[in-house]
N, C-alpha and C positions, 0 to 999 in steps of 0.2 A: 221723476227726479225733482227735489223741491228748487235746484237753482234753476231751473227751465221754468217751474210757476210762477217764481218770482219774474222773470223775463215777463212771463204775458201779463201777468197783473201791472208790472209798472209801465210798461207798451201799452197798454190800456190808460192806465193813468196818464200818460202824457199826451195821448191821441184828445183825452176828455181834456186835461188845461187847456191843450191847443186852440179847443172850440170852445171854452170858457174865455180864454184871451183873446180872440177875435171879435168874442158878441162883446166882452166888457169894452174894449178897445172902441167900439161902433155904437154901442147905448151912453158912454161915458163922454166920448169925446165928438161921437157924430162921425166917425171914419168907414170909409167904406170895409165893407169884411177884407179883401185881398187886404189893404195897408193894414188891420188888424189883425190878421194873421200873419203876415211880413213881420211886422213889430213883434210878435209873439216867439214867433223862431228865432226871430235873430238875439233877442233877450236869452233866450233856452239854450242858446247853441254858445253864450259869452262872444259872439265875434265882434262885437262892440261897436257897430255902424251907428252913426247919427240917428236921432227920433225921424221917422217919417214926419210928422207932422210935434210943432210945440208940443208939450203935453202940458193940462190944465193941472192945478192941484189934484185934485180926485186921480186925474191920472195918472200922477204921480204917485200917492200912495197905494192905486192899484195895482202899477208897474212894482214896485217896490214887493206886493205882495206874489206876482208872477215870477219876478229874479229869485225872492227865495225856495218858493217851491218847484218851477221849473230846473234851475239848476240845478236844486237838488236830487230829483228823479231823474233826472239825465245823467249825474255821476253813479246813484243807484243804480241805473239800469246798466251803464258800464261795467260796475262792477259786477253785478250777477250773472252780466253778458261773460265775460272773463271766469269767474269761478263754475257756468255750465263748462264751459267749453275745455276747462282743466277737466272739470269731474266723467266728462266725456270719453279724453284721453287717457285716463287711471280707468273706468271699468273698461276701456277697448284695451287697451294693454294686461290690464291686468286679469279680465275675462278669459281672453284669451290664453296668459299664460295659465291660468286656472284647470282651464279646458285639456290644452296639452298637456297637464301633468296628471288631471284625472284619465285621459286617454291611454297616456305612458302606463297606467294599471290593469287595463282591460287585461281579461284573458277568455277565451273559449266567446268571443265576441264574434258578432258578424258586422263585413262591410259593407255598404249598399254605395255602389258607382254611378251616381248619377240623380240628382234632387229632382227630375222629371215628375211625371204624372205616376208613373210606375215606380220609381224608385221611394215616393210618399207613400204609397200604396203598403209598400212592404215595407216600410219605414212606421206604419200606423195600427200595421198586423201585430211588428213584435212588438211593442209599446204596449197592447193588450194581452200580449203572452203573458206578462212582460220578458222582454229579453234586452240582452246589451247590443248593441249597434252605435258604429260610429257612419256621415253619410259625408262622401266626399263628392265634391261639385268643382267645376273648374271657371263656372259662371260666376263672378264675387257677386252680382247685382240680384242673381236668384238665392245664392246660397246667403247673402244677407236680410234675404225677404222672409226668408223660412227658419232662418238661424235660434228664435223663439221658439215656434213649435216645436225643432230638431235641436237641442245645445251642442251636441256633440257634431257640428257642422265642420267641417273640413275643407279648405280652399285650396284644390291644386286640381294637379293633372292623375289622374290615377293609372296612365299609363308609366309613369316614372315610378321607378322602385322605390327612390327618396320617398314618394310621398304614401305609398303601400307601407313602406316601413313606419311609417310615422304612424299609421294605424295602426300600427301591429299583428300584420296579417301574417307572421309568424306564432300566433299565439290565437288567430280566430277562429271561430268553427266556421264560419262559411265566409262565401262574397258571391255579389248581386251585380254583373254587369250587367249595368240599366243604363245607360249612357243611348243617345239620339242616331248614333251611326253605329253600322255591325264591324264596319272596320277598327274601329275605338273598343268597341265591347271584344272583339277577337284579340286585340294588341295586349288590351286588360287582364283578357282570360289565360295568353302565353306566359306574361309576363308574372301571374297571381300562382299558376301552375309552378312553373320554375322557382319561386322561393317559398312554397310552401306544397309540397306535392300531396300531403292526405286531406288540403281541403277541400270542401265540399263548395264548386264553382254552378253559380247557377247563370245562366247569360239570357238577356233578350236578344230576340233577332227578327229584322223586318221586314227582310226580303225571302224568298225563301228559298236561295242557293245558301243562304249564310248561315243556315242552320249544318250540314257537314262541316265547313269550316271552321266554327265553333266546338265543333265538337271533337274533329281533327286538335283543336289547340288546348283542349283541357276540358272543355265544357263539363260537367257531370249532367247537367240537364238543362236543354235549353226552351224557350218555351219564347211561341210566337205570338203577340196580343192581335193581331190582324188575323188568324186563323183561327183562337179561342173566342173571338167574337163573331166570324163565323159561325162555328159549332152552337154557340150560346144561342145566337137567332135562330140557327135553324132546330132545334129541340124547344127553342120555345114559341114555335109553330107546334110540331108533333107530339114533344111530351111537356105540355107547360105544369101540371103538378110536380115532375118530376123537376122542372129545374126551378120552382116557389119552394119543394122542401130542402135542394141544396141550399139553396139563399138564403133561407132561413137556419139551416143547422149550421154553415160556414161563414156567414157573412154577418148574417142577422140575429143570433143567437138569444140576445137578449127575450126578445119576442118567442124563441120557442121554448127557453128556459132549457133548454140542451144543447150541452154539444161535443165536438167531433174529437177526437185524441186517439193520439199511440202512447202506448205508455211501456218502457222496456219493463223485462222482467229480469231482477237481479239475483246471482246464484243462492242468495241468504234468504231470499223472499219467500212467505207460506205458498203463494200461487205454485212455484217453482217445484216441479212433479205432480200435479194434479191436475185433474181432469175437467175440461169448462165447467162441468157438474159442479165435481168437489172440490172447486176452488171457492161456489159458493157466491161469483161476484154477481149473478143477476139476482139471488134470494137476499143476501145481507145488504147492497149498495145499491139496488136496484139501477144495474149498467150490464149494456148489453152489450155482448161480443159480436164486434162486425166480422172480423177478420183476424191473422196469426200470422205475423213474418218473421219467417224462423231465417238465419244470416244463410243465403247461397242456394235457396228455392225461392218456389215462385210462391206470390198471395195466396193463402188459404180463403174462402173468404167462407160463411156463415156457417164454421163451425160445428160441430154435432157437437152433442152431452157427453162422449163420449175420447173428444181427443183431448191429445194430453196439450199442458202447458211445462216448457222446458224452458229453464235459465235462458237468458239473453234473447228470448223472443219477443217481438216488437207485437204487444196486443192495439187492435184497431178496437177503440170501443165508444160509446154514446152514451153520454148520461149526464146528470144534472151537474152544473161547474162544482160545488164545493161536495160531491161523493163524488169524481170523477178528481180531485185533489187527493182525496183522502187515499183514494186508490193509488193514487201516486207515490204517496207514503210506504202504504205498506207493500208494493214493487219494487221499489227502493229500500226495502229495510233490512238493516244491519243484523246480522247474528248477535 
C-alpha cells in the first residue's frame, strides 16, 4: 500500500531531524543533547514553550531551518497517517464485500470447516486440482492470518445455518468438518446433512467413539488423523517402499512426474463399450488402468484386457498430468 510507505519514509525522516536537531542544537550552541532534543520536539510538535536556553544568531537561523522542515513532515506524516488508515477501511470493507459477492456465485463448490492444520491441508489439495472452495473459521485472529493464502476465508460459526448458507452449501459438492472438537464437527455434520441431504460430508474425528456418532449424523466418510498416523508409522517400518511410492504418486507427484486420478466415463464417450484393450488407453496415452467403479459394486482393481469399460464408470488410473487431462476430455466428450 503506497500510503503505508510513505508513513515509514517520513517516520524515518523525522526520527533522522530529530538527531540532526539535537547534535546542531549541542555543536551550535554548546547544549547538552537532552535540551537539544527537548528544543527539537517541542519546535516539531508547534506546542510553543519558551527556548531552553537564549538562542545565538546561528541558532536562530538553524532553528528557523528545523520549524520549516520539522513541521512540515509532521503534517505529511499526519496526513498519510489519515489516508493509510482510510485506504485500509475501503479494501476491508470493500474486500470483503467483493469476497461475498464472488462467494454468492459458487456452485458445485466445497466447504472446508475449520482453518486448522487439516483443514489447510485440504484447502492446498484442491488449490492444485484446482477446485472451488470456500473455508469457514470461527477464530477471526487465525482466519485473518491465512486470509492471503485462502481469499475465500469465511468468519463464523459453521454450526449456524446463517452461516452454511452464506457459503452456499445448498449449491456445493462436498464439506470438510475439520473443526478442533468432534462435538462441533458432529453438530456441523447434522446440521450440513439436514439442508442439503446428497452432499457428500467428510468429518474429522479424534477420539475414537466419535467416529459412529459422526457417521450416525450424516457423515459419508469419516477419517481419523491419530489412527492414519498410526498406520503410516507402522508400514513404514514394514513396507517403507511401499509407502515412498504412495508419497510420491499422491503427495509428491512433481518428482515422479505421475500421478493418481479417477476419471468418470460419460455415455458419449469412445472408451464407453470397450474393452481395457480396445479402448486403447495404455497404447495411445500411455496410462495405466488401476482399477473400475462401476456405481453399486465393489473396486475392480487391475483389470484384465479383457473387461469391458461401461458408461458412468469411475476408471482409477496413473499417468503423466497432461495425457491423464487429455483423457479427461475425451471421457467427458460430447456426441
Amino acid at each position: 500500500m503506497r500510503a503505508l510507505r510513505n508513513v515509514k519514509f517520513l517516520a524515518t525522516a523525522i526520527l533522522l531531524l530529530l538527531v540532526i536537531g539535537a547534535l546542531g542544537f549541542h555543536f551550535i550552541e554548546g547544549w547538552p543533547l537532552f535540551d537539544g532534543l527537548y528544543m527539537t520536539l517541542t519546535t516539531f510538535t508547534t506546542i510553543g514553550y519558551q527556548e531552553v536556553h537564549p538562542l545565538s544568531h546561528a541558532g536562530r537561523v538553524f532553528n528557523l531551518f528545523m520549524i520549516v522542515a520539522g513541521v512540515g513532515l509532521v503534517f505529511l506524516l499526519i496526513g498519510s497517517l489519515t489516508q493509510a488508515l482510510i485506504e485500509f477501511e475501503f479494501q476491508q470493507t470493500f474486500g470483503r464485500r467483493k469476497m461475498e459477492r464472488e462467494i454468492g456465485r459458487l456452485s458445485d463448490h466445497y466447504i472446508i470447516c475449520g482453518a486448522g492444520r487439516v483443514g489447510r491441508s485440504v484447502a492446498h489439495e484442491l488449490i492444485r486440482k484446482p477446485a472451488s472452495f470456500v473455508i469457514i473459521e470461527g477464530n477471526q485472529a487465525k482466519a485473518e492470518r491465512f486470509r492471503e493464502e485462502f481469499p475465500y476465508m469465511m468468519i463464523g460459526d459453521a454450526t449456524q445455518e446463517a452461516v452454511l448458507r452464506q457459503a452456499r452449501i445448498e449449491h456445493a459438492r462436498g464439506l470438510v468438518a475439520a473443526t478442533t472438537t468432534d462435538a462441533s464437527n458432529t453438530y456441523i455434520v447434522l446440521t450440513a446433512r439436514a439442508m442439503n441431504p446428497k452432499l457428500k460430508i467428510i468429518a474429522r474425528a479424534s477420539e475414537e467413539d466419535a467416529e459412529k456418532h459422526l457417521r450416525t449424523a450424516g457423515a459419508d466418510v469419516v477419517v481419523s488423523p491419530y489412527t492414519f498416523a498410526g498406520h503410516r508409522i507402522a508400514h513404514s517400518f514394514l513396507r517403507p517402499n511401499v509407502v515412498d511410492f504412495i508419497d510420491v504418486a499422491m503427495v509428491q507427484q512433481e518428482k515422479l512426474g505421475l500421478e493418481i486420478e479417477e476419471i468418470m466415463i460419460e455415455p458419449s464417450s469412445p472408451f464407453a463399450g470397450q474393452t481395457v484393450s480396445g479402448s486403447k488407453i495404455r497404447q495411445d496415452l500411455g496410462i495405466i488402468v488401476l482399477a473400475i467403479k462401476r456405481p453399486g459394486e465393489p473396486m475392480h482393481y487391475n483389470p484384465a484386457s479383457n473387461d469391458k469399460i461401461e458408461a458412468g464408470d469411475y476408471l482409477i488410473v496413473m499417468g503423466p498430468p497432461e495425457q491423464l487431462r487429455r483423457m479427461e476430455g475425451i471421457a467427458g466428450a460430447r456426441a
